[in-house]
C-alpha positions as CSV (number, residue, x, y, z in Angstrom):
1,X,87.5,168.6,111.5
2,X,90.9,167.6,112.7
3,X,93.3,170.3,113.4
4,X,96.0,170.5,110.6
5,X,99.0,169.6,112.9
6,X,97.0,166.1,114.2
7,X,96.4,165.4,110.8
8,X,99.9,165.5,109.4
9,X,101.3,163.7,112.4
10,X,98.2,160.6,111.8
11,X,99.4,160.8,108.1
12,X,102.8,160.2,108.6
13,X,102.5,157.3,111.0
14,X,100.0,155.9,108.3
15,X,103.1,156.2,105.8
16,X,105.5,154.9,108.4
17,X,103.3,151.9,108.7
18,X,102.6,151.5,105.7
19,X,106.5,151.4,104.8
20,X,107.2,149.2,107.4
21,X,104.4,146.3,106.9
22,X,104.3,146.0,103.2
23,X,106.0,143.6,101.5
24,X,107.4,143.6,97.7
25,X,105.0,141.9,95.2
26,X,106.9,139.4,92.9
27,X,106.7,140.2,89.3
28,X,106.6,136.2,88.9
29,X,105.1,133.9,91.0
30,X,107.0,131.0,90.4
31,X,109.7,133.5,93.0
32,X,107.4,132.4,96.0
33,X,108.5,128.8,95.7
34,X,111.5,126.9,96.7
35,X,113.3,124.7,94.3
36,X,115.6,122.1,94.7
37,X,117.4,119.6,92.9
38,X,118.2,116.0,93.6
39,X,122.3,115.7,93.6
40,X,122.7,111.9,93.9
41,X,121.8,108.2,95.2
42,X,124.5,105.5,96.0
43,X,124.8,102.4,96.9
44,X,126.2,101.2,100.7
45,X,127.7,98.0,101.0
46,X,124.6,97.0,103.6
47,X,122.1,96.9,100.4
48,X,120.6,100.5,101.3
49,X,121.2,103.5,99.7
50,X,121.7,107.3,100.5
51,X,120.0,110.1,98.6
52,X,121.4,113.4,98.0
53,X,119.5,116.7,97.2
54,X,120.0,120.2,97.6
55,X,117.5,123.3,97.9
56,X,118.3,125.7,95.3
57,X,116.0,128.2,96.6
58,X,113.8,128.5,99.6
59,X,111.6,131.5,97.5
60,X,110.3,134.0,99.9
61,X,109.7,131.8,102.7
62,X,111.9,129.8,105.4
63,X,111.8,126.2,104.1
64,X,109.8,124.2,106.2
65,X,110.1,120.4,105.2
66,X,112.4,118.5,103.1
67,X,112.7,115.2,102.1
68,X,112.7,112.6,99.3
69,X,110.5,110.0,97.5
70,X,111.3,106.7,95.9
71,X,109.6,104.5,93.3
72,X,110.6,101.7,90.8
73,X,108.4,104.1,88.2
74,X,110.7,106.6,86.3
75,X,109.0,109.5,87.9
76,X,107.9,108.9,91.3
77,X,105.0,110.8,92.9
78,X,106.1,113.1,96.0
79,X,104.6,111.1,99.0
80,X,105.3,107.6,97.0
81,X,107.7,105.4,100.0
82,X,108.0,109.2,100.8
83,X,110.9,110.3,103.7
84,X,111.0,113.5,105.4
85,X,114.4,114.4,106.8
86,X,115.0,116.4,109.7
87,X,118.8,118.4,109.0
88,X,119.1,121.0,106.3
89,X,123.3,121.4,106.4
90,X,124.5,124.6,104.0
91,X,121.3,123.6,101.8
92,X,122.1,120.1,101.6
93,X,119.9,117.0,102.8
94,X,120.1,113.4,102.8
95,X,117.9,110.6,103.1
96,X,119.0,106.5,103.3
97,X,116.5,103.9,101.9
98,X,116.4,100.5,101.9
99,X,114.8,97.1,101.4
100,X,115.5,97.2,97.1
101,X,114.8,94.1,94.8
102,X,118.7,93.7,93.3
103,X,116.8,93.2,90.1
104,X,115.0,96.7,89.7
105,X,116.0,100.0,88.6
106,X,114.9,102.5,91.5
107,X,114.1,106.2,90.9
108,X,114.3,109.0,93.5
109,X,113.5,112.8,93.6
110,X,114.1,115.6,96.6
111,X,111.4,117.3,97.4
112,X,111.2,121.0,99.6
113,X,107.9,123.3,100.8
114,X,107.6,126.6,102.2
115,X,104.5,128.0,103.8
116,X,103.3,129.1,100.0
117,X,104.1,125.4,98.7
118,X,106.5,123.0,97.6
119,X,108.8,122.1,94.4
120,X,110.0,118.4,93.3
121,X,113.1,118.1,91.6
122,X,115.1,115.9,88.9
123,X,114.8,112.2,88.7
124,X,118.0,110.1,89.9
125,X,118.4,106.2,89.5
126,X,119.8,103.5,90.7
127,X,120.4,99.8,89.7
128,X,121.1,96.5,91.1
129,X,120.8,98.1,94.8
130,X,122.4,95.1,97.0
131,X,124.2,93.9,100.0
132,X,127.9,93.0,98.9
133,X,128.2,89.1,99.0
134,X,130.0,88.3,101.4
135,X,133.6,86.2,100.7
136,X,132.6,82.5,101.0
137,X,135.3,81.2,103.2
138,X,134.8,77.7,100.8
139,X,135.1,76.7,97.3
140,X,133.2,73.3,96.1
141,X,131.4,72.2,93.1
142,X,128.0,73.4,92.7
143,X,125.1,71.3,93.4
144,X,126.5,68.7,95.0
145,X,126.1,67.6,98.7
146,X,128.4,66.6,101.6
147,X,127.6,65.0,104.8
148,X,130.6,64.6,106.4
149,X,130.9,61.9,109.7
150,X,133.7,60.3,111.2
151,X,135.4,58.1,109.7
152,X,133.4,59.0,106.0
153,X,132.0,60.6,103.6
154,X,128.7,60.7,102.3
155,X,129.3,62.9,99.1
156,X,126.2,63.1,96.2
157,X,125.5,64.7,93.0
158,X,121.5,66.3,93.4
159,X,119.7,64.5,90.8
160,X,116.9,67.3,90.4
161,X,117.0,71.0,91.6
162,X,114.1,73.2,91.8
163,X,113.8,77.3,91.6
164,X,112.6,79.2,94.5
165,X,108.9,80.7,93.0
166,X,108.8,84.3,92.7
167,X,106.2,86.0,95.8
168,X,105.7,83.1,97.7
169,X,104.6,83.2,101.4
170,X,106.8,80.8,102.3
171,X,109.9,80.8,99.7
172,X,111.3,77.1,99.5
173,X,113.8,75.4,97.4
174,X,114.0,72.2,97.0
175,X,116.8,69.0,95.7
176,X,116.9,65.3,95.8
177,X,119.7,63.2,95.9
178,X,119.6,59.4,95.2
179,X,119.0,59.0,99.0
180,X,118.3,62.4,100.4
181,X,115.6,65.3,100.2
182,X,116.8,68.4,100.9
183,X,114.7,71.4,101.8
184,X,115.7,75.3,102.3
185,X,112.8,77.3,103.8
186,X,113.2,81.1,104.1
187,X,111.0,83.6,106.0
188,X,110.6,86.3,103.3
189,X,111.8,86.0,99.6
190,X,115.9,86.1,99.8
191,X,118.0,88.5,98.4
192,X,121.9,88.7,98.1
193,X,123.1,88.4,101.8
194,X,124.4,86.6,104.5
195,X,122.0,84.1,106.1
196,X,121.4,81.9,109.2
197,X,120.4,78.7,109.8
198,X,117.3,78.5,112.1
199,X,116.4,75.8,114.5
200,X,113.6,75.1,112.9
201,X,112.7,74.5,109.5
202,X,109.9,77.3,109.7
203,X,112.2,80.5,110.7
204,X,110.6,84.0,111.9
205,X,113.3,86.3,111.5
206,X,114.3,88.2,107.7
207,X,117.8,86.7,107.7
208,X,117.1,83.0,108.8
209,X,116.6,80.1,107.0
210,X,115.1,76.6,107.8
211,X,117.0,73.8,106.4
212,X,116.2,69.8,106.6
213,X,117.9,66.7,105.1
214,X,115.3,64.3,105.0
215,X,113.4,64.2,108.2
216,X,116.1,66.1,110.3
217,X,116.2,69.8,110.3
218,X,119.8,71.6,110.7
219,X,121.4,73.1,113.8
220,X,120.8,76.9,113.9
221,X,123.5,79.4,113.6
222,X,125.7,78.7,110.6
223,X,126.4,81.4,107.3
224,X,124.3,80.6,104.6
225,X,125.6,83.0,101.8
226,X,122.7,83.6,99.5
227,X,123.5,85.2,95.7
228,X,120.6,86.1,93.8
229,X,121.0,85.8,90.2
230,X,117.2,86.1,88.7
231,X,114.1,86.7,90.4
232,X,114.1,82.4,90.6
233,X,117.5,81.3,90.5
234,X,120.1,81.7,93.3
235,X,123.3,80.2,94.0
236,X,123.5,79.2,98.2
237,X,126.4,78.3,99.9
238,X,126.6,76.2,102.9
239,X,130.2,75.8,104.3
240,X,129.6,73.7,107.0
241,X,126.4,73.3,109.2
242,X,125.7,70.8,112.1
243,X,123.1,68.5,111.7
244,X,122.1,65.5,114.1
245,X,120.7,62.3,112.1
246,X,119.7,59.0,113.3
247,X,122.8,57.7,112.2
248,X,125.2,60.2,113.8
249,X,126.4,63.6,114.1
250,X,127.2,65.4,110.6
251,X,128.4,68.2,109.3
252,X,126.7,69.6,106.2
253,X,128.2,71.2,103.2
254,X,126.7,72.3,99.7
255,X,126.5,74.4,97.0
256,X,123.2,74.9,95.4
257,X,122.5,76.0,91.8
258,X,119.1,76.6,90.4
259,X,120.0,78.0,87.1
């Protein structure tokens, strides 16, 4: 049997620890959670867009992650084109997307954890999330097209048009005057931006295209300025483009139309 002055002393230093390591039980559990709410989304003029959101509550635990998912469904699942971002700044955290269709509505929603778990917040939207055309530094009539040599002009209403199809591999559009074809390859499905002409009429990179009147494809280099209108019909801008022909040296203008 202990002596009675050992025991009080192991006593208190089981109440002293027991003070010291316990921790309050919350009366709800939904107080071990953070919470956070998504503030905004807006557009940039480069077509992206930055996401706003703000942790409301960390709950009893340091938050750990943060971040932000993104869907064109109104409520988008947490790891759905999911970000993680790597600043919390007085409980604020942003996230920039990109790559959006102009013609979809986009949702987004903040997202926080702790070490017990996480908490998604309220559904923001955004439409119509693309570049800002460019100013065309020319005006002309729409479909109509321009060879221009020395000492002439070779100037010619397109007699048929055709759209660019939605999700092709290889997205072409096509025109036909009454003595030239006219061919517009780009490398993925264009959007509302600033373009360039590619040496070839196949192009690899995202901003090119591949143009070719009749059998002669156009320099590389020059602004194509591309405005999408529906998911088929654009209106594409050509001020002025070298082009080398068996005939001479030209310089190629248009402005197509598919609608």
């Amino acid at each position: 049997m202990l002596p009675m002055k050992k025991r009080t002393f192991i006593l208190l230093l089981a109440t002293l620890f027991a003070f010291a390591t316990c921790k309050k039980v919350e009366s709800n559990v939904a107080n071990y959670y953070p919470t956070v709410k998504t503030l905004s989304v807006t557009r940039q003029s480069d077509g992206s867009a930055i996401v706003v959101g703000q942790v409301t509550s960390s709950g009893d635990k340091p938050i750990l992650y943060a971040g932000f998912c993104m869907d064109t469904v109104p409520v988008p699942d947490m790891i759905t084109n999911q970000i993680i971002t790597d600043t919390l700044t007085n409980n604020t955290f942003t996230a920039r997307f990109s790559s959006f269709n102009p013609l979809k509505r986009y949702y987004f929603r903040a997202w926080v954890a702790n070490d017990n778990g996480y908490a998604v917040g309220n559904v923001v939207f955004a439409d119509s999330i693309a570049p800002t055309a460019a100013s065309i530094p020319c005006s002309m009539p729409a479909n109509k097209l321009y060879l221009t040599s020395t000492p002439g002009v070779d100037s010619e209403t397109y007699i048929s048009i055709s759209s660019i199809p939605s999700g092709t591999s290889q997205p072409s559009l096509y025109a036909n005057t009454n003595s030239h074809s006219i061919t517009l390859n780009f490398n993925n499905y264009p959007v509302t931006q600033t373009y360039k002409t590619a040496s070839s009429l196949f192009p690899n990179g995202n901003s090119d295209v591949g143009i070719m009147v009749d059998s002669y494809v156009v320099d590389g280099g020059a602004n194509v300025y591309v405005k999408q209108i529906t998911p088929t019909t654009f209106e594409i801008t050509i001020c002025s483009a070298h082009i080398s022909m068996s005939s001479g040296s030209y310089t190629l203008s248009t402005k197509f139309d598919s609608r």
